[in-house]
C-alpha positions in Angstrom: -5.7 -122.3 118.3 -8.1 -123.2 120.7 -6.3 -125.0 122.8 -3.6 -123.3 122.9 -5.8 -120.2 124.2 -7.4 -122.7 126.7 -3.3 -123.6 127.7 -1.8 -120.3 128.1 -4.6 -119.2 130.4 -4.1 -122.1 132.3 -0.4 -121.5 133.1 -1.3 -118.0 133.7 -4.2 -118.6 136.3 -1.2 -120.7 137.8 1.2 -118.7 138.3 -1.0 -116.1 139.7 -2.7 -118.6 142.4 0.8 -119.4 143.2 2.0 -116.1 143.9 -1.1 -115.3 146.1 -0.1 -118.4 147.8 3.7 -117.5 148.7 2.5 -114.2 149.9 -0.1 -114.9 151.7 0.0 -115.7 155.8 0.6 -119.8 156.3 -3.1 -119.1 158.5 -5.8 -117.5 156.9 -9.9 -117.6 157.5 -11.7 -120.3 155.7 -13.3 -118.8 152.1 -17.0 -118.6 151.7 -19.6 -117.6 148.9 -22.7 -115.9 148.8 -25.5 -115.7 146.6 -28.7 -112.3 147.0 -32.0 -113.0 147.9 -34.3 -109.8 146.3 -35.6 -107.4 147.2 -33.3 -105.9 150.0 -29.7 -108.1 148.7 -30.2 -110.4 151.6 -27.3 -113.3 152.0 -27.9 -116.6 150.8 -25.0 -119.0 152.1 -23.4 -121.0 149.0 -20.7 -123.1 147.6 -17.6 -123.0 146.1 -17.6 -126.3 144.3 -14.1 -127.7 143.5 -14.7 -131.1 143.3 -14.3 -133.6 140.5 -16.9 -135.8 140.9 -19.2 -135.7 138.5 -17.9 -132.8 136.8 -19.3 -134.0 133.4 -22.6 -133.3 134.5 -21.8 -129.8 134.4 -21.7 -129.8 131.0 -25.3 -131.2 130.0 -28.2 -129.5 131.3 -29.6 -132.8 132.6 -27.4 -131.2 135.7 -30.2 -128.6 135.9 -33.1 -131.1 136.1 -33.6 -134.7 135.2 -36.3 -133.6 132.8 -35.0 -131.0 130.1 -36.2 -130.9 126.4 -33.5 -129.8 124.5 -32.4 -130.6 120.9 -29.4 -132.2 122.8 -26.3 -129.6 121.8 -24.6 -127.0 124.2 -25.8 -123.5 123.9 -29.2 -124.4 122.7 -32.6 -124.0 123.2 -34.4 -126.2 126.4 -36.8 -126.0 128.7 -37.3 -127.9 132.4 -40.2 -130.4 132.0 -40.8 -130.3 135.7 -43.8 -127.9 135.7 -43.1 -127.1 139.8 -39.7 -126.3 139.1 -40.5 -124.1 136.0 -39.3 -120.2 136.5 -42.2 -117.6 135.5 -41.7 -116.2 132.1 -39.5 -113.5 131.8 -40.0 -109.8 131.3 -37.9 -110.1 128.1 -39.5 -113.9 127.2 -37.5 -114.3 123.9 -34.4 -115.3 126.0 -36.4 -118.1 128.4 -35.0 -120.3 125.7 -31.4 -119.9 126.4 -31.8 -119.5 129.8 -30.2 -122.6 131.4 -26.7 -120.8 129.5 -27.5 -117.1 130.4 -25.9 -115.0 133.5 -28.6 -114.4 136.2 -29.7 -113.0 139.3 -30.1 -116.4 140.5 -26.9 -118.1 140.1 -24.9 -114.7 140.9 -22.2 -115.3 144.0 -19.8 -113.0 145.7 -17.2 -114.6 147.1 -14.5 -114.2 150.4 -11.3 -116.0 149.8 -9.1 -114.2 151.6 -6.2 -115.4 148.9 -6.7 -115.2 145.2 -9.0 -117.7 143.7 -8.9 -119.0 140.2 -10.9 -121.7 139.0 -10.9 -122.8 135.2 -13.0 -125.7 133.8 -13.5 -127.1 129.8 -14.9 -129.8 128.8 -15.3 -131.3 125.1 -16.0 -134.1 123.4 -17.7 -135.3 119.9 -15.5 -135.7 116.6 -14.7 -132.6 114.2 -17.9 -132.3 112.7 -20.2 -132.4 115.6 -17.9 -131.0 118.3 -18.9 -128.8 121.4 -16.9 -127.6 124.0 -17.4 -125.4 127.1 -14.7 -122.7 128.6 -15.5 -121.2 132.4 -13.5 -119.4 133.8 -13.8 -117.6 137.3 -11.4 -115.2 139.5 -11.8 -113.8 142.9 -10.0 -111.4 144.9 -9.5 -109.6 147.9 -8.2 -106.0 147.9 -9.1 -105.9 151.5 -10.7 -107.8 154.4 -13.9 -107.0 153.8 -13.5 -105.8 149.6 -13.0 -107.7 146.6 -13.5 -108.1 143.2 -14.1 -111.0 140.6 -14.7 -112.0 136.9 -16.6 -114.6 135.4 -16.4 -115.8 131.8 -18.7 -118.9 129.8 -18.5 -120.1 126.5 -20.1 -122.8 125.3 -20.1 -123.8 121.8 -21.4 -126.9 120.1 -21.5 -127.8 116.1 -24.6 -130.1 117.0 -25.5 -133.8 115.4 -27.6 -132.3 112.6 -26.9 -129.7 109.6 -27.5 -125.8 110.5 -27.5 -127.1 114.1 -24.7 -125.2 115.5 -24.6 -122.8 118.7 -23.1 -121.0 120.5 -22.8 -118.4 123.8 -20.4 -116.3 125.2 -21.2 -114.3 128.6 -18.6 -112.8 131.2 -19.3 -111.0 134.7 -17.6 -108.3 136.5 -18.9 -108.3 140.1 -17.6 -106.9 143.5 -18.4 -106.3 146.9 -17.4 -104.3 150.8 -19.1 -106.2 153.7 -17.8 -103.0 156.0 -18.7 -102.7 159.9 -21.9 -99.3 158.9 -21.8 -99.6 155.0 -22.2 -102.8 152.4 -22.4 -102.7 148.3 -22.7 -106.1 145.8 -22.3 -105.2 142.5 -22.2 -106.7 139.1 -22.2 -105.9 135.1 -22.9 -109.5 132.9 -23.0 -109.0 129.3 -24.3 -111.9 126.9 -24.6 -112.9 123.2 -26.1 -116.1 122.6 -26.2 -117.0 118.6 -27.8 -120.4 116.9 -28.2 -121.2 113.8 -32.1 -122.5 112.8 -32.7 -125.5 110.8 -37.2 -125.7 111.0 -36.1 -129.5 111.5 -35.5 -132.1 109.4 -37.6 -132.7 105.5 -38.8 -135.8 106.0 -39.1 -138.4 109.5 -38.4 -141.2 107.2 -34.6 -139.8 107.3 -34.4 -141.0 111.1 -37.7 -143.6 111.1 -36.8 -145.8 107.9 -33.8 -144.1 106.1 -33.7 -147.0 103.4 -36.8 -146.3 102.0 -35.9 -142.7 101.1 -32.7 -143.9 100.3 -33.0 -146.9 97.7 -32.5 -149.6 100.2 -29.3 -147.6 101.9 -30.4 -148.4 105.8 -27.2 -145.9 107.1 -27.2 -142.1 107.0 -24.4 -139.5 108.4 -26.9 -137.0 110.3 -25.1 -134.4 109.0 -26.9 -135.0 105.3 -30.3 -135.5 106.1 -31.7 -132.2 104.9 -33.7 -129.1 106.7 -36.5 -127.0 106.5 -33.8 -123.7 107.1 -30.7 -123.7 105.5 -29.7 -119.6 106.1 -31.4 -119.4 109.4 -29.9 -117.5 112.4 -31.4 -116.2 116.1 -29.7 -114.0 118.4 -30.5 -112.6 121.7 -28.1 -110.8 123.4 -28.0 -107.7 126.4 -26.5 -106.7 129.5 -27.4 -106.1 133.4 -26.1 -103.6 135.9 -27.2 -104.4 139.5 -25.9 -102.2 142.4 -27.3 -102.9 146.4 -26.4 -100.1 148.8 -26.6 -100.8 152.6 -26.0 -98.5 155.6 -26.3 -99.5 159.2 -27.3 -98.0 162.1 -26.2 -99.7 165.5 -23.7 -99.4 168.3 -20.6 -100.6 169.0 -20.5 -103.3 171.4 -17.0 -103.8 173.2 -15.6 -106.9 174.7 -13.2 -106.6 178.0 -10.4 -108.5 179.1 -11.4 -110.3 182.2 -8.2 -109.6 184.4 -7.4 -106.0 183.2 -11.2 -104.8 182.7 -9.7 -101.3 181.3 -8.1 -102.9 178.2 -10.4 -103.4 175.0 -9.7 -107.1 173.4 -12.4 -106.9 170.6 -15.1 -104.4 169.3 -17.7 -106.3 167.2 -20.6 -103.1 165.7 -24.3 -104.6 166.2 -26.6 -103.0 163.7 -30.5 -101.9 164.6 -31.7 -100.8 161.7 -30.2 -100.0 157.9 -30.8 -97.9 154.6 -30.9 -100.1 151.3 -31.3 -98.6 148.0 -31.3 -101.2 145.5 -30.7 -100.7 141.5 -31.0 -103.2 138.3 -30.6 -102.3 135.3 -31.4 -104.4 132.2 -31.1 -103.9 128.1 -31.9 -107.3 125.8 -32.1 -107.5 122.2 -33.6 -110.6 119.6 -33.1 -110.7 116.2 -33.9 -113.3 113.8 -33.3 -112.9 110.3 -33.5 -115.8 106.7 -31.0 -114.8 103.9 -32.9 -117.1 101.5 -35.6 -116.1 99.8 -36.5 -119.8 98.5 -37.3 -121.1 101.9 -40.1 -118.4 102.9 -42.9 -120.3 102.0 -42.0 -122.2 105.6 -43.6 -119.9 107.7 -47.2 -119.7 107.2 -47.6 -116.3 107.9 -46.0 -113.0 107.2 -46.0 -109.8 109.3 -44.5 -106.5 108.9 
């Protein structure tokens, strides 16, 4: 079923990148991407990566730094080992975590493309029982020169290598923009869940250190056996941002000449000397963790209601 979800999008995205194409002029502007720098919305010049080189790398967060503790699955829990190139903790801390996977501030671009963009990417690999994959899709649009409008969906999803290991997040974006000549607005809505299911780790280190004494001379063990602390274990953070930047400038318009008829205007180009920005982000996050087995609460050491 997955696939053939992942194959019908595919054909759509397509068709609607070919239509853009066929009615779009032969000669268009180059596309371009931007990224906001807080407080005012400031442009940060960016990418639009297309390339398949090293696309795999996309997939593992060893692509966010060569140093990152993780239990090794998609979707789950990590952390960049590089203390310089740590982020400061969060106002809502609970989702640091899971923050390599989440929609930010920080990895937000608006994009120019003058022609309809599509770009869809998934990547899999691992057998049936320890599986993960990752869907991404992004679109981009222009309704005008200067408008357009975009969405942005993740989901990655990984069984992991070890029982009660498995995880999972799905995120999508709705963002837009108007670079006009007096007035500008970026604007996006991202809404998350990210679910994973906890294990407290494995009984006993002798199940990966010496497996054949705790097996009876047995030296080979499927990972998926060796028992956990956590058997009915789940975490879940999920919540949603709305971020709106308002600009107004205040300029002149400068106006270009043609140098044999001086009367005749070839080109008016507006030079801003001051603006008005109002900036508003709004955020809402949720945690919950929750055991449905009674047995296992002797695990924690401490209880608080």
């Amino acid at each position: 079923m997955k696939k053939i979800f992942v194959t019908f999008i595919t054909i759509f995205l397509t068709l609607l990148g070919s239509r853009g194409l066929r009615a779009a002029d032969p000669v268009v502007a180059p596309s371009y991407a931007w990224g906001i720098l807080q407080p005012l919305g400031l442009h940060s010049p960016a990418t639009i990566d297309t390339l398949l080189y090293n696309y795999y790398r996309t997939a593992i967060p060893t692509s966010e730094s060569p140093a990152f503790a993780t239990t090794g699955n998609q979707a789950s829990a990590g952390k960049n080992m590089i203390y310089m190139d740590q982020e400061p903790v969060s106002a809502f801390f609970l989702k640091d975590a899971k923050r390599y996977w989440l929609p930010s501030e920080k990895d937000q671009r608006f994009y120019n493309t003058r022609i309809p963009m599509s770009i869809v990417g998934y990547n899999t690999g691992g057998g049936r029982e320890i599986a993960q994959d990752w869907f991404r899709f992004l679109f981009s649009g222009n309704f005008s020169p200067k408008g357009q409008v975009g969405l942005d969906i993740n989901y990655p999803y990984s069984k992991g290598s070890y029982a009660n290991q498995a995880a999972k997040t799905f995120s999508w974006n709705l963002f837009g923009s108007y670079m006009g000549d007096r007035y500008e607005f970026q604007g996006y809505f991202n809404s998350y869940t990210a679910l994973n299911q906890e294990n407290g780790g494995i009984t006993d280190d002798l199940y990966i250190t010496d497996p054949a004494v705790i097996q009876g001379g047995m030296s080979k063990i499927n990972p998926k056996n060796i028992p956990t602390n956590l058997t009915a274990s789940r975490n879940r953070v999920a919540g949603k941002q709305m971020y709106m930047n308002h600009r107004y400038k205040v300029g002149f318009w400068k106006e270009t000449y043609d140098s044999v008829y001086e009367d005749s205007i070839i080109a008016r180009e507006y030079v801003p000397v001051s603006s008005f920005i109002w900036t508003m982000s709004y955020s809402e996050d949720r945690h919950k963790f929750y055991n449905l087995s009674s047995s296992e609460e002797d695990f924690w050491a401490n209880h608080y209601i």
